[in-house]
C-alpha positions in Angstrom: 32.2 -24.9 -2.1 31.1 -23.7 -5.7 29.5 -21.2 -6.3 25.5 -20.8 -5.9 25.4 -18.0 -7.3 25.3 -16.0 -11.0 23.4 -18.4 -12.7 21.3 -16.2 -14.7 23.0 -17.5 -18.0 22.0 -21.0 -17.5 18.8 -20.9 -15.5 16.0 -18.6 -17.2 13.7 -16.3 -14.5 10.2 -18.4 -13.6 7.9 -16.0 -11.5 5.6 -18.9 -9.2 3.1 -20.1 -10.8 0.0 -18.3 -12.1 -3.3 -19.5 -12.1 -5.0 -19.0 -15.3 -7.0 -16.0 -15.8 -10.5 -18.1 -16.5 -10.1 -19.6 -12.8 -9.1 -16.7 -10.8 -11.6 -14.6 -12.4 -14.0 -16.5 -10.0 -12.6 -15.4 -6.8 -10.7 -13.2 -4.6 -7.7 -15.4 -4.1 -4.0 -14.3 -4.8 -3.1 -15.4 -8.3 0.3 -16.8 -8.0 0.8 -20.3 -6.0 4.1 -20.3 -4.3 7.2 -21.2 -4.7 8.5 -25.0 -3.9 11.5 -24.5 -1.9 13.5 -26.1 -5.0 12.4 -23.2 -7.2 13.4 -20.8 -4.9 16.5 -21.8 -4.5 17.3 -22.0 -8.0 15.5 -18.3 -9.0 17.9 -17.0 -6.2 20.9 -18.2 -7.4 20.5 -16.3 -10.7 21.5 -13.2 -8.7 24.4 -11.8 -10.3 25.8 -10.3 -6.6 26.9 -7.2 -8.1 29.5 -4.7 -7.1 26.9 -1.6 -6.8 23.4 -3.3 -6.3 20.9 -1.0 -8.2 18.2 -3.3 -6.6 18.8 -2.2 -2.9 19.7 1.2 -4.6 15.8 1.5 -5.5 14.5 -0.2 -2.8 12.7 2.4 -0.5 13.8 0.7 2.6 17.2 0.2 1.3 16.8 -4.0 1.7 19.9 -6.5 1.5 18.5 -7.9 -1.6 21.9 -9.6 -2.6 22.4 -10.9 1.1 19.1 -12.6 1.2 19.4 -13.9 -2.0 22.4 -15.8 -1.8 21.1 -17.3 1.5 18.2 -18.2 -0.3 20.1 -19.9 -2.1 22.4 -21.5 -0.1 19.1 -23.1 1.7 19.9 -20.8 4.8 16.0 -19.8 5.0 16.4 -18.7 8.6 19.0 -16.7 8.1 17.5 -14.9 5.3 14.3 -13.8 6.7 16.5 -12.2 9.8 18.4 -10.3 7.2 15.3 -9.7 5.3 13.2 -8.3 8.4 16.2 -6.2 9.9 15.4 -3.5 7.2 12.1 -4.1 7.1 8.9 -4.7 9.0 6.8 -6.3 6.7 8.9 -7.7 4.0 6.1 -10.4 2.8 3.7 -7.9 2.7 6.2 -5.6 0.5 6.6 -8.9 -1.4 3.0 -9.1 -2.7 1.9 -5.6 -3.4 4.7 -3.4 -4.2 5.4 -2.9 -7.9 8.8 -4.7 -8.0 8.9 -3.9 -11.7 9.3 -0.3 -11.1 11.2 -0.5 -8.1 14.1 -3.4 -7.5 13.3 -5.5 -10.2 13.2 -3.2 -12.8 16.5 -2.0 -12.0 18.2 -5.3 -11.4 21.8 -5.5 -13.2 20.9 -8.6 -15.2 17.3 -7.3 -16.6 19.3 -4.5 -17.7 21.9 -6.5 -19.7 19.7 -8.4 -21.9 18.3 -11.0 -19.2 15.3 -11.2 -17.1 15.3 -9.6 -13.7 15.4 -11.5 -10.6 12.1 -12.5 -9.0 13.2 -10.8 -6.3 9.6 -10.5 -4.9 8.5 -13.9 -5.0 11.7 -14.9 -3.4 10.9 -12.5 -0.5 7.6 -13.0 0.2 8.3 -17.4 0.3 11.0 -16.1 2.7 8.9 -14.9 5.1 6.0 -17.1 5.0 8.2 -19.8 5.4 9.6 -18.5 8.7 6.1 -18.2 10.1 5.4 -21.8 8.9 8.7 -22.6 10.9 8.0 -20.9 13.9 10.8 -18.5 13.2 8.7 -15.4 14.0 8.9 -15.0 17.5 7.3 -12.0 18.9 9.4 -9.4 20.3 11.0 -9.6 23.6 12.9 -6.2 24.4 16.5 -6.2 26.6 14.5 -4.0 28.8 11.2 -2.4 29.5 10.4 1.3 29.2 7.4 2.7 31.3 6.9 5.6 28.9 4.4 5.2 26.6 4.1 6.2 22.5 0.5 6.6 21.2 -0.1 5.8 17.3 -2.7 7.1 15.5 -3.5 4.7 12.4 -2.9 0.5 12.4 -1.7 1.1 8.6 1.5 0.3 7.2 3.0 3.0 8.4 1.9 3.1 12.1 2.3 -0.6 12.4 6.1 -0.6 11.5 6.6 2.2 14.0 4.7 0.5 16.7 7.2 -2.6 15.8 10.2 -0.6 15.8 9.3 1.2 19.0 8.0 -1.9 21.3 11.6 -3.3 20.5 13.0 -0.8 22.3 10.9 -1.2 25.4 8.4 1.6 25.1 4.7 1.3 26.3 3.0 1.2 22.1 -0.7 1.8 21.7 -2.6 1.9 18.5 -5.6 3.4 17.7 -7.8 3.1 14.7 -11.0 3.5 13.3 -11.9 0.5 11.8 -12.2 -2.9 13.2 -9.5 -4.7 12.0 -6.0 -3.8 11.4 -3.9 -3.3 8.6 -5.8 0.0 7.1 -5.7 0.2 3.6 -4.0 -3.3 3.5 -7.3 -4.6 4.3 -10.0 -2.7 3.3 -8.3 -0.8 -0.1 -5.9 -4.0 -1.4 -8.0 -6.5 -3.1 -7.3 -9.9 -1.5 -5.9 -11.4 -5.5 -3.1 -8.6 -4.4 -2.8 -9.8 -0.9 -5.0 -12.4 1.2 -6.2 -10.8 4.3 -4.7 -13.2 6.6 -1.0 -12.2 5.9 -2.1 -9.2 7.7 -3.8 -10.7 10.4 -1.0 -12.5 11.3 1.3 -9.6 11.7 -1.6 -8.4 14.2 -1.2 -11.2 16.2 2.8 -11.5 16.6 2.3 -7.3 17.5 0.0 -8.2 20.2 1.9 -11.2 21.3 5.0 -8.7 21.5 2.8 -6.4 23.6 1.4 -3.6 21.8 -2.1 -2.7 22.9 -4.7 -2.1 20.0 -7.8 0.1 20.3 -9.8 -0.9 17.1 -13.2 1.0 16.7 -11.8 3.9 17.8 -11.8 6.9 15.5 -10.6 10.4 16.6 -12.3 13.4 16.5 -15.2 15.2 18.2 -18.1 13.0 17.1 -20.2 10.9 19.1 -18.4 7.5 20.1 -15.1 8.9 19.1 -11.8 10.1 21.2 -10.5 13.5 21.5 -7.3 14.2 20.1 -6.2 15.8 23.4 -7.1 13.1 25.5 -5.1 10.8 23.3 -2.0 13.2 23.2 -2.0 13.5 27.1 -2.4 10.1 27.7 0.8 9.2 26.1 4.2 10.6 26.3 4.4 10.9 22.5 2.2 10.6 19.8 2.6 9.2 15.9 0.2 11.0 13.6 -0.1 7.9 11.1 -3.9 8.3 9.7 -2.6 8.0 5.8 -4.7 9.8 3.1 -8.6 9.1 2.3 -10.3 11.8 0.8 -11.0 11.0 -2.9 -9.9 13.6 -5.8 -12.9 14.5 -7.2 -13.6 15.4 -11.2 -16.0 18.1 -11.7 -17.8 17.4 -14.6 -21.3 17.1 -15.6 -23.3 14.2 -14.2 -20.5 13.7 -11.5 -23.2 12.8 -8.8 -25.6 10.4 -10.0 -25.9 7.1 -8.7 -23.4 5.1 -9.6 -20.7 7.5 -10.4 -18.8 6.2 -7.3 -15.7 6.7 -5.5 -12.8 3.6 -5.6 -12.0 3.7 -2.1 -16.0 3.0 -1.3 -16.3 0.5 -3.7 -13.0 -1.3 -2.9 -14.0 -1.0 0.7 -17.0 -2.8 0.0 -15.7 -5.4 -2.1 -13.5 -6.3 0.8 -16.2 -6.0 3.5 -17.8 -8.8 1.9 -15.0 -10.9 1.2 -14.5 -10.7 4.6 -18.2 -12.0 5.6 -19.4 -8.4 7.3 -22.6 -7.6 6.8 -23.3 -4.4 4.6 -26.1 -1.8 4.3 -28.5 -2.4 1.9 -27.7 1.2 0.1 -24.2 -0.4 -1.0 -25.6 -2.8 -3.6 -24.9 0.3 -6.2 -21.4 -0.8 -5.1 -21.2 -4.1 -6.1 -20.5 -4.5 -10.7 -22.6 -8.2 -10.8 -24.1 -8.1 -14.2 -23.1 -4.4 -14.5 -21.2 -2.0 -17.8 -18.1 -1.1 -15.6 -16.0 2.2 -16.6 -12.9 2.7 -14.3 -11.0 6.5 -14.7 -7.4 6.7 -14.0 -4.2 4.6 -14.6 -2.7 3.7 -11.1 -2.6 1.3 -9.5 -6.0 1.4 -7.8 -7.7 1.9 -11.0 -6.4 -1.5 -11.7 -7.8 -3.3 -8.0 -10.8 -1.8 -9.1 -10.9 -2.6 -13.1 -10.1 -6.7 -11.4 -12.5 -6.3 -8.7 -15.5 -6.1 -11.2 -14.2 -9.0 -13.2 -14.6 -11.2 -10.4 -18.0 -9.8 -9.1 -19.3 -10.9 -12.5 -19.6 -7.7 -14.2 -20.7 -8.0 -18.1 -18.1 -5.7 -19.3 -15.3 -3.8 -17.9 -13.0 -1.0 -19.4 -10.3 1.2 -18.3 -10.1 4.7 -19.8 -7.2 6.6 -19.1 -6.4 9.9 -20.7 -2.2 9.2 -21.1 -0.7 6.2 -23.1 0.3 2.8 -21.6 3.9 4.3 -21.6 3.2 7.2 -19.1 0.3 5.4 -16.7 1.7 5.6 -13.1 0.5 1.9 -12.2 2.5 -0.9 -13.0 2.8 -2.8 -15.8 2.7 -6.8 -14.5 -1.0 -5.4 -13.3 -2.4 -4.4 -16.5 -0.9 -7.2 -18.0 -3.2 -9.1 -15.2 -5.9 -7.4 -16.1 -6.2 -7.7 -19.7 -5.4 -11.7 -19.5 -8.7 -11.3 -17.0 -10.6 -9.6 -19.6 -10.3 -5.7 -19.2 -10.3 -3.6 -22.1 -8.3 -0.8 -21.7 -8.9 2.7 -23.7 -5.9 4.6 -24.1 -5.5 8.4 -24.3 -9.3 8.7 -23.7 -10.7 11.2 -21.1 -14.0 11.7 -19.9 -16.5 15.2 -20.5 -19.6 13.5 -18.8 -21.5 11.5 -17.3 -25.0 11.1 -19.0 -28.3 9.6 -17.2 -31.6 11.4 -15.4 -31.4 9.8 -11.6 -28.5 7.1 -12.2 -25.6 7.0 -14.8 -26.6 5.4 -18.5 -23.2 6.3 -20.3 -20.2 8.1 -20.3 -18.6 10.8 -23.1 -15.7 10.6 -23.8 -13.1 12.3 -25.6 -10.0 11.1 -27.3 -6.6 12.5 -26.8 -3.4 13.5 -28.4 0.0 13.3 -26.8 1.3 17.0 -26.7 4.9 18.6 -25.0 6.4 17.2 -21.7 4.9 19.1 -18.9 6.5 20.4 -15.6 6.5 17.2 -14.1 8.4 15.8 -17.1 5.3 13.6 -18.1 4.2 14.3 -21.8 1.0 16.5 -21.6 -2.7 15.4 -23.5 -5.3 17.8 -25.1 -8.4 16.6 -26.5 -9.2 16.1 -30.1 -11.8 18.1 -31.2 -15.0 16.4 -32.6 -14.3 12.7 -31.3 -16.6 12.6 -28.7 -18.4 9.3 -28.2 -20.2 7.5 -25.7 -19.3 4.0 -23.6 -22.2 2.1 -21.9 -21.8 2.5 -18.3 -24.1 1.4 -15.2 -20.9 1.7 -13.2 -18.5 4.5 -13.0 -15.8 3.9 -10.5 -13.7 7.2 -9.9 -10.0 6.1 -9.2 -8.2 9.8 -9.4 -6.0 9.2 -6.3 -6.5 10.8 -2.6 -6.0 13.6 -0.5 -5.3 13.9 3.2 -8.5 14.9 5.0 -8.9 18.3 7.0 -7.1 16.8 10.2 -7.0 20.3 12.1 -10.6 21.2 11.6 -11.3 17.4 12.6 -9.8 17.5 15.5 -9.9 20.8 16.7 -6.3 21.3 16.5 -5.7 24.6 14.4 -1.8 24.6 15.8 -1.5 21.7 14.1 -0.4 23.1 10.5 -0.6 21.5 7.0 1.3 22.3 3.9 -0.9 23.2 0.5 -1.6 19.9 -0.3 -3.2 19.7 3.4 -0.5 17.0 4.4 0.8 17.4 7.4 4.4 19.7 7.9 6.8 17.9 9.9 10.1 18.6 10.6 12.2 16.7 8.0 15.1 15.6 10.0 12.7 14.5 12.9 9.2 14.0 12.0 8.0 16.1 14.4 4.7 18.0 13.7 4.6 21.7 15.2 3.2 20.6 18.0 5.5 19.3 20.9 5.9 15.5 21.1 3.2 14.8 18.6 5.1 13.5 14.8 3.7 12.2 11.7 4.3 9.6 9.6 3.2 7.8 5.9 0.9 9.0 3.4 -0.7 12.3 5.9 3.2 13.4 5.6 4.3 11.7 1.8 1.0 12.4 0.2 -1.0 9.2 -1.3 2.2 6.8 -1.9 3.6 2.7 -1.9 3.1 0.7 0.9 6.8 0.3 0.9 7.5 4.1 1.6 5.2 4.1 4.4 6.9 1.3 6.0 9.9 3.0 5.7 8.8 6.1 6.6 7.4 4.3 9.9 10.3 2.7 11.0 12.5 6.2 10.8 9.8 7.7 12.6 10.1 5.3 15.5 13.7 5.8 15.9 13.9 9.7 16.0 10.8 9.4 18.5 12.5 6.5 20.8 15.8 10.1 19.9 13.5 12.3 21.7 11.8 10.3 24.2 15.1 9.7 25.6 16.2 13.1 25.0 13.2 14.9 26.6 11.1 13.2 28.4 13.5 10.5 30.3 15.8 13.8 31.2 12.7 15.5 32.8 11.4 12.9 35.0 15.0 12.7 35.8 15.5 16.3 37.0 12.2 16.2 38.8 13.3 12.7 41.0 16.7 14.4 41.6 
């Protein structure tokens, strides 16, 4: 048969197509159309199947990115997404929102030898939503049922690959989570031009068609409406702390609390409240850039759902200051390169002393920065120039600084329940269990505020040392107690 394969000398790299920037700027849509099965084929066959695959060597979840490739390929669709979905949960989720060009693309043999990476995540994402359009999806039937039960506490990334992982084995999965709908930050923190909100909906559905039981609206904690954390723990066998990280960093400068110096996760929250047709307080308009100066602060990857947001809500001018260079921002790059085609303008090694205004914000100063020595992390270090302060128009001021885990043991009443400095939670390494008995923890609350990809990951290894101990503990009790 020849060979499908290596063709990345002959056939040059074509991402799917891109709407252009003056259209998508009108709505919340994804930006890129998908790939025609023809295409995909023929961007899948450039993989040069390497000897040592750097692209499944940077791949969180370790994915069989050469496997499912050449099956690609090959026009074995089927057969790819089963490959594809052994190693991970969610794999057309991973395919819209992680940064492939700092993780397996970027590392991909034939970028690195003078050709353009594989599109490794278009390819995986058609993968996927082809098998749903097939019917290949077929929710989860396991060898045997379980009657013991596993309680999850967050319907995020992380907690839905564990529930996935752990119904497959048989066991009794409930999830619990605050909000209404599931998916977590998927929904209400990813912008749906990153990822339409029914991709997630549908991986709802096949969970509940597989039998895991989802308790939406319910938060935990000792406030009215809300369950204790001890009548959850009790109730279940084992427990999955998998709450991820929410508490906004905070920047104490002057003029840090007027209106409209906001946090991103409120206004990305709102943003995709409304997309989603729920009806919002009328306090939240301050939320919404329509007509509005934006200024975004920071340089991941929120800052830039945020800096795109505003574009499409019609805001009359958005910019981006972050204090580093383009070279050292944490986001990635194929975003900002989004963004600016969508109008953004970026200032670069900028950082700002305050925020000016009597009841709501007017401007922002600023200061401009010089690149100074490497600092401890290994990231070159910025100190201000000294007499180039200006000012930047700003009706809007969306903080995007990152998050922190919120004060879980004071929350819910569990001081056993102990944290490291950062306030994530300490687990055992090798087990993921918390220090309390039969209670682990999983995702961002463990990682700190991280990929989607790493929570996934971190969810499905969870899963399997819980199913470790369920069967390890608890089946061996209620055995000694029958005999």
């Amino acid at each position: 048969m020849t060979n499908k394969m290596l063709k990345f000398v002959s056939v040059a790299q074509k991402q799917p197509e891109k709407r252009s920037a003056e259209i998508r700027r009108a709505d919340f849509d994804e930006i890129y159309k998908k790939f025609t099965p023809e295409r995909a084929a023929e961007q899948a066959s450039r993989c040069s199947q390497c000897g040592v695959p750097f692209c499944l060597v940077h791949c969180p979840l370790g994915n069989n990115i050469p496997d499912w490739l050449m099956l690609t390929a090959q026009g074995r669709l089927e057969e790819a997404f089963r490959v594809s979905s052994a190693t991970n949960s969610f794999p057309d989720i991973c395919g819209r929102v992680c940064p492939q060009d700092r993780l397996c693309e970027g590392h991909c043999v034939i970028e690195e030898t003078g050709f353009q990476s594989v599109t490794i995540g278009a390819v995986e994402r058609y993968i996927t939503d082809t098998a749903f359009e097939q019917g290949w999806v077929k929710p989860i039937v396991p060898v045997c049922e379980r009657k013991h039960s596993v309680g999850i506490i967050g319907a995020g990334p992380a907690g839905l690959a564990a529930a996935s992982r752990l119904r497959a084995e048989g066991f009794q999965v409930h999830v619990y989570d605050r909000y209404d709908r599931v998916g977590g930050l998927l929904v209400y923190g990813i912008p749906g031009f990153k990822l339409e909100k029914h991709y997630v909906a549908r991986w709802h559905k096949w969970l509940e068609e597989s039998g895991v039981i989802f308790h939406l609206g319910r938060g935990i904690g000792s406030r009215e409406g809300e369950l204790s954390f001890e009548a959850v723990r009790f109730r279940h066998d084992a427990l999955l702390i998998a709450t991820g990280v929410y508490k906004p960093r905070e920047l104490y400068i002057p003029g840090n609390y007027l209106s409209g110096v906001e946090h991103a996760l409120a206004y990305l929250t709102a943003s995709n409240k409304r997309s989603l047709g729920d009806h919002l307080p009328s306090h939240t308009h301050v939320l919404d850039a329509k007509g509005k100066s934006v200024v975004v602060l920071g340089g991941g990857d929120t800052a830039m759902d945020c800096v795109r947001t505003a574009i499409r809500q019609g805001a009359a001018s958005v910019r981006c200051l972050y204090r580093r260079d383009k070279a050292n921002m944490p986001g990635s790059r194929r975003e900002v390169q989004n963004a600016e085609e969508e109008g953004v303008i970026f200032e670069w090694l900028v950082a700002p002393e305050a925020f000016l205004g009597k009841e709501y914000v007017k401007e922002v100063r600023a200061v401009r920065m010089m690149p100074g020595l490497p600092d401890a992390s290994g990231r070159q270090s910025v100190e201000p120039i000294e007499g180039s302060s200006f000012t930047i128009k700003a009706d809007l001021v969306i903080k995007a600084l990152g998050f922190d885990p919120e004060p879980l043991p004071q929350f819910w009443q569990q001081p056993e329940l102990t944290v490291t400095e950062r306030g994530t939670l300490c687990v055992d390494r090798s087990s993921f269990m918390t220090s309390l008995p039969g209670v682990f923890a999983a995702g961002d609350i463990v990682r700190g505020a991280s990929l989607v990809v790493w929570a996934i990951r971190d969810g499905q290894e969870a899963a399997a040392c819980i199913q470790q101990w369920m069967e390890a503990n608890v089946t061996s009790s209620v055995t000694a107690e029958q005999e």
